[in-house]
C-alpha positions in Angstrom: 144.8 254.9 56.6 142.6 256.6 54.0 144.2 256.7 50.5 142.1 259.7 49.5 144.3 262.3 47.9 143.6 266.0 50.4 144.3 269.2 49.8 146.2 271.3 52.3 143.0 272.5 54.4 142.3 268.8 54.3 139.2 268.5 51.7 139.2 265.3 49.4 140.4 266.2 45.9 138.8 264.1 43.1 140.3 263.3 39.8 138.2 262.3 37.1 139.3 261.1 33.8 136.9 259.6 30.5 135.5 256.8 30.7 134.5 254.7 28.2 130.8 253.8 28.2 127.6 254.2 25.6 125.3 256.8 25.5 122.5 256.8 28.1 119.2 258.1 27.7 117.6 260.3 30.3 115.2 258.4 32.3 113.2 260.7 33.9 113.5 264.4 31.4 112.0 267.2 33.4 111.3 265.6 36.1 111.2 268.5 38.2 111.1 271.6 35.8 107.7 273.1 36.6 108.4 273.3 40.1 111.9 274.2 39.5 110.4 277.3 37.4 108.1 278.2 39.9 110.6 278.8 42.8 112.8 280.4 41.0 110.3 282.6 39.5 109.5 283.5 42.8 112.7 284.5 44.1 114.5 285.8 40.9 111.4 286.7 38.0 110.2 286.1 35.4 112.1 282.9 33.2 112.2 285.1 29.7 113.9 282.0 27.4 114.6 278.2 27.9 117.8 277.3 26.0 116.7 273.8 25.4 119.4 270.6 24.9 118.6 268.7 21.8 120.6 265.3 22.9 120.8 264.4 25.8 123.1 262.6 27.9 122.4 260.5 31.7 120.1 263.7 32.3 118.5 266.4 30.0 119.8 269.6 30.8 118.0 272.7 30.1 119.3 276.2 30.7 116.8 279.0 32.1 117.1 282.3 31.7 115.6 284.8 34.1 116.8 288.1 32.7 117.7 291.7 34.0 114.9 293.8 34.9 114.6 297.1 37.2 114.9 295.7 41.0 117.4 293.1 39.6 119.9 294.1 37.3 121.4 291.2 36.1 120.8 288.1 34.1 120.4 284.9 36.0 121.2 281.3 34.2 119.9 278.8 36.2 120.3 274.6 35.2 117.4 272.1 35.2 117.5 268.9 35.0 120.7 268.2 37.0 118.2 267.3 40.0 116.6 264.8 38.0 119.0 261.8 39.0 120.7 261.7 41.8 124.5 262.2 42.8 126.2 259.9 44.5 126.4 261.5 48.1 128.5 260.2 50.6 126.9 258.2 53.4 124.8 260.6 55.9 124.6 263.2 52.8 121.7 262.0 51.2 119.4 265.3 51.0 122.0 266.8 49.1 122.0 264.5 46.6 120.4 266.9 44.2 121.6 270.5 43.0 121.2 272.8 40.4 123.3 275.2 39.1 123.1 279.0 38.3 125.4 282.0 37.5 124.6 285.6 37.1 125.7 287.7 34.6 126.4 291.5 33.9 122.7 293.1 31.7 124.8 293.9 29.4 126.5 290.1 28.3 124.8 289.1 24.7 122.5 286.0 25.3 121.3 285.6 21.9 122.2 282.8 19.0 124.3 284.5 17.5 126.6 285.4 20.1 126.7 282.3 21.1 128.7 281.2 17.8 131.6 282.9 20.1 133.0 281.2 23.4 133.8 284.8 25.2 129.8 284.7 25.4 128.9 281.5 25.4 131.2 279.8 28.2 128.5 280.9 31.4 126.1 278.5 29.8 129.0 275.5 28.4 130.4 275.7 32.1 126.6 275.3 34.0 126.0 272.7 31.6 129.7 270.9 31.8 129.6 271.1 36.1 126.2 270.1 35.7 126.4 266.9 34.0 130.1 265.6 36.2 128.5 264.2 39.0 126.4 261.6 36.7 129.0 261.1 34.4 132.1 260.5 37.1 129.2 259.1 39.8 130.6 261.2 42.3 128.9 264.5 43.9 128.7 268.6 44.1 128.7 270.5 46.9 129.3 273.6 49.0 132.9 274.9 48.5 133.6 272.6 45.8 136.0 274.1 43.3 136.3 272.3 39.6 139.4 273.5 37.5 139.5 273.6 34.1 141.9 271.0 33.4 144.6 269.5 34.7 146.9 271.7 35.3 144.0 274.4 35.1 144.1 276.7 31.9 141.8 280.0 31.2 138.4 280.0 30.2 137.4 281.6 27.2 139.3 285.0 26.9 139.0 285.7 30.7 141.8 284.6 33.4 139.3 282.8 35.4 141.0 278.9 35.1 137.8 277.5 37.4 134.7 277.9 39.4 133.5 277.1 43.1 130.1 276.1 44.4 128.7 279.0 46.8 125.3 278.8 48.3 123.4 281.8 47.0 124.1 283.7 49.7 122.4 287.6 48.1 119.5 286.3 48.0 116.6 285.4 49.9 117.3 281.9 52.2 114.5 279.9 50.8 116.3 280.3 47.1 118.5 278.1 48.5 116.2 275.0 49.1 113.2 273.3 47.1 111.4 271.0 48.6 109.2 269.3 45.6 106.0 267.9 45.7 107.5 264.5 45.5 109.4 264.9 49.0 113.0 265.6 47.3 115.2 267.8 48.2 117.0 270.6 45.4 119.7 272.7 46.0 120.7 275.6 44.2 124.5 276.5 44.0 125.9 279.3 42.7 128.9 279.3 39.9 132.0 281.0 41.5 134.6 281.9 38.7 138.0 281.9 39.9 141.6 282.8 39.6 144.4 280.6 39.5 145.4 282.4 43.1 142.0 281.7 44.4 141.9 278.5 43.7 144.7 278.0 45.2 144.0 279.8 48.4 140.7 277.4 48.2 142.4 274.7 48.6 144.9 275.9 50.5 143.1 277.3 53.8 139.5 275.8 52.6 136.2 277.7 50.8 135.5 279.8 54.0 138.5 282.1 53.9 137.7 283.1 50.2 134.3 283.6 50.5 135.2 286.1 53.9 138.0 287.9 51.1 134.9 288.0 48.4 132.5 289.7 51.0 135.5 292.3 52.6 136.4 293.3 48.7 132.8 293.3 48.1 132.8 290.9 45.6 129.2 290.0 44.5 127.3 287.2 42.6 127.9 289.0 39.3 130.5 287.9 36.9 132.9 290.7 36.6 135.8 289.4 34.1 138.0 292.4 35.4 137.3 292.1 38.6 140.2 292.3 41.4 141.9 289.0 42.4 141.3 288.6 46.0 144.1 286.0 46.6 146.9 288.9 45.6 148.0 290.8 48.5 
């Protein structure tokens, strides 16, 4: 009998705690960051501002930002270098060992250095960078409907009452965003960064990553964070 704690729809639940190990040097930075840019250029526009990472740890994550412009009203984040190593997928899973990571935010949310100083604008790009680096650090794996609380028991992020995020292919876009295939023969995914509510999560885990995502599309929930926007796990 499998000792793997479940949830109640049945999906494994992973608990990760620190581990104690030296700092690892990237072995292959940007591996795959002009190709990276060029399909997401082609789906999403133009890539305005790279918010570089000065040390890096296990993989050198950089943060793109593609932002709002007139057919596409919305900034897009978007993580690279996750891809570079990777995950540890298990057995039969092996062309979804790599992912990146992207979340979409209102034209309005301040994206400059200065806002940044403050975590109410600055926790889109700690949280891509955070879910992006797990997988390497805990060698374990990201995938469709994966949720990733906030701690354990889950508190808010930020000033918002989102306490956690789930992985969503990026279903309001064109298909092919979903799916680089490099010049190298690997295989990228890109998820998209879900916040959620502590009811959502719940429900997640609850009934499985299907139900919410039917709730998101009745309520007409879309890919951009909204930190007032209805709870769709409250009745």
């Amino acid at each position: 009998m499998s000792d793997i704690e479940r949830s109640e729809s049945g999906a494994p639940i992973y608990r990760h705690t620190e581990r104690k190990r030296e700092w690892q040097l990237p072995a292959h930075p940007a591996a795959h960051l002009e190709e990276i840019e060029t399909h997401l250029e082609k789906y999403l526009g133009k890539i305005e501002t790279v918010f570089h990472e000065i040390f890096s740890d296990i993989v050198h994550l950089d943060v793109l930002m593609l932002p709002a412009s007139g057919d596409k009203p919305f900034h897009t984040l978007v993580t690279s270098g996750v891809s570079d190593k990777p995950m540890q997928v298990p057995e039969g899973l092996e062309q979804f060992a790599r992912v990146e990571l992207m979340i979409h935010l209102p034209a309005d949310w301040p994206l400059d250095e200065e806002s940044f100083k403050q975590e109410k604008h600055y926790w889109p790009v700690r949280w891509l960078k955070q879910i992006g680096r797990l997988p390497h650090e805990f060698e374990t794996w990201l995938g469709w409907g994966h949720t990733i609380p906030n701690g354990d028991p889950p508190e808010p992020i930020a000033d918002t009452d989102f306490i956690g995020f789930m992985l969503t292919p990026p279903y309001w876009f064109d298909p092919e965003l979903f799916q680089l295939k490099t010049s190298g023969g690997e295989t990228i995914l890109f998820y998209n960064l879900v916040p959620l509510y502590a009811e959502e999560m719940d429900l997640k885990l609850a009934k499985g990553a299907e139900v919410l995502e039917d709730l998101f599309e009745q309520r007409g929930i879309g890919p951009v964070v909204d930190v007032n926007r209805e709870n769709v796990a409250v009745f």
